[in-house]
N, C-alpha and C positions, 0 to 999 in steps of 0.2 A: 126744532129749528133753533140755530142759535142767535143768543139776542147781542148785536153791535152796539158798545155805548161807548159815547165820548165822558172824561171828565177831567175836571180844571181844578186840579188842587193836588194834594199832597197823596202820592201811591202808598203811604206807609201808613196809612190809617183806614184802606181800603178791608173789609171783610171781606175775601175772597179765600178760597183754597190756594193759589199758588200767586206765587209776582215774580215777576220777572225780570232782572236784572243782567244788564247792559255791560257785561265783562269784557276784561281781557284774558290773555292767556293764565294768568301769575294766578288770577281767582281773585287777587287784592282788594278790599274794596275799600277806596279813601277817599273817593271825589265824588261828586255828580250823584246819580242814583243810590251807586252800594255804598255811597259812605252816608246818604240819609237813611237808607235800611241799616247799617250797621250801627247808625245813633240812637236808631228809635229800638231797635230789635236787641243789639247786644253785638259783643266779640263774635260770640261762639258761633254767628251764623259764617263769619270769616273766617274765621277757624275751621268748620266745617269744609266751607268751599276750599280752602288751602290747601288742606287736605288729601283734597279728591285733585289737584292741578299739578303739575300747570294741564291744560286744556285747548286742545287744535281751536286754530278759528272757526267758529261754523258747528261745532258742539257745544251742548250742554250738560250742567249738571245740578242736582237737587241735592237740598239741604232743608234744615230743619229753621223755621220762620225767627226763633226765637221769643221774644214777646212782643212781634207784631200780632195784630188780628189777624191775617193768613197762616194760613197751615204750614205751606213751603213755600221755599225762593230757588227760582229756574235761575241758575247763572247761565247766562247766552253769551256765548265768546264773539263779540262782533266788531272785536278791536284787535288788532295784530300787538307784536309788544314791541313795536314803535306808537303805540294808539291811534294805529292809521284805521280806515277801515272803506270798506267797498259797499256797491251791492249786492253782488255775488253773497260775501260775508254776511250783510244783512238777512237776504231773504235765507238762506241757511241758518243761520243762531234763530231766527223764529220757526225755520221749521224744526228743527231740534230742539226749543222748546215746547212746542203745539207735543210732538213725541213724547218728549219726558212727564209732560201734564200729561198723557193720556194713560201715562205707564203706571203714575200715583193716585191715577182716579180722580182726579180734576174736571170738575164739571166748571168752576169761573176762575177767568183767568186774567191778569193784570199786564197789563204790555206799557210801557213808558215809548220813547223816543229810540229806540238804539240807532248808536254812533251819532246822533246830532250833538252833543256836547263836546266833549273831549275830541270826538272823533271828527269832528266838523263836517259830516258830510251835509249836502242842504235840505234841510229840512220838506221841502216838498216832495224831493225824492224818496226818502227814506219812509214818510208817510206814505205814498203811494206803493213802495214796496211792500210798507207792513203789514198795508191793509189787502193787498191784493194775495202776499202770502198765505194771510191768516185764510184770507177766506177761500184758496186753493185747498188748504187744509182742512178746512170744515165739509169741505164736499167732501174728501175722499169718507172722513169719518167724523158724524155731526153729535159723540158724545159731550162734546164742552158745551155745556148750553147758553155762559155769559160769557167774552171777552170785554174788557173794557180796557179802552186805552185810554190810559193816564197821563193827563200831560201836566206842566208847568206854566202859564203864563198864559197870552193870547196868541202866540205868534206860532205855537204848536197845535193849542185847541183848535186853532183857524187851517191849518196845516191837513192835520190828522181830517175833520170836519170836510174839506173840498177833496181829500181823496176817498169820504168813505161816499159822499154826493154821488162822487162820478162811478164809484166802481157799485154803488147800490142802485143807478137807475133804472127804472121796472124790476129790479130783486126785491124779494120778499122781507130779506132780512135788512131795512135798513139801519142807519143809528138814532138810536135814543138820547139828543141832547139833553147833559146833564149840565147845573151851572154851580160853577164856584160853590161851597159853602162857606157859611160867614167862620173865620180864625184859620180857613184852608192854608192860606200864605203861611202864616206863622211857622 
């Protein structure tokens, strides 16, 4: 069974085998999520993903982590390259991610917010799509044993938290609040 956990701090310091990052098509990553994986991690995970792009909305692709503590980083195209984005687009780049983690033997995996930043879509949504995707995904095939969605601030942790509420009532798997750790912000 797999284990649902929320957390409030930084995804780039996450040990986990995969993270997942919140792309567009180009692969670029300079803002938001990929530009804090590429500060913490190095060029070359951009350089990587550049590589492998441009990329439809609604795919993904894997790369090598750099010197994060995760193994790899799932780029999930869930931004057009005007950095619009839907939910169509959402629940798509997470299931193409959930895929590509399954392809490289991902048993934990790291989900941020996609499209609530750049892409502005509202954040209750985009939580309730993540979490009801991922967890479509875990039925069909329950190898990923930890998800953890990583958020920013309270306005997501509180987000991501009332959509995993409602979509865990009487489910077995529900989430495991995790809180802030102390220099997380930094």
């Amino acid at each position: 069974m797999t284990r649902l956990e929320l957390w409030n701090g930084d995804i780039c310091v996450l040990e986990v085998d995969a993270i997942v990052n919140p792309a567009s098509p180009t692969l670029w990553m300079s803002t938001g999520v990929g530009g804090a994986l590429k500060r913490a991690g190095g060029d070359r995970i951009e350089f990587a993903a550049v590589r492998q792009g441009p990329s439809a909305v609604g795919e993904a692709i894997v790369t090598e982590a750099g010197a994060l503590a995760a193994r790899a980083v799932i780029h999930a195209v869930s931004l057009d390259g005007e950095h619009r984005t839907s939910a169509e687009a959402i629940a798509a780049a997470v299931r193409s991610a959930i895929a590509r983690a399954r392809e490289i033997g991902a048993t934990s995996v790291a989900f941020p917010a996609l499209g609530t930043g750049v892409g502005g879509f509202p954040l209750d949504e985009a939580a309730a799509i993540t979490v009801r995707t991922v967890r479509e995904e875990l039925r069909i095939d329950d190898s990923i044993e930890h998800v953890i969605f990583a958020l920013r601030g309270a306005a997501p942790y509180e987000a991501f938290g009332r959509a995993l509420a409602r979509a865990s009532e009487g489910a077995p798997d529900a989430a495991v609040p995790v809180r802030r750790t102390p220099g997380a912000d930094a």
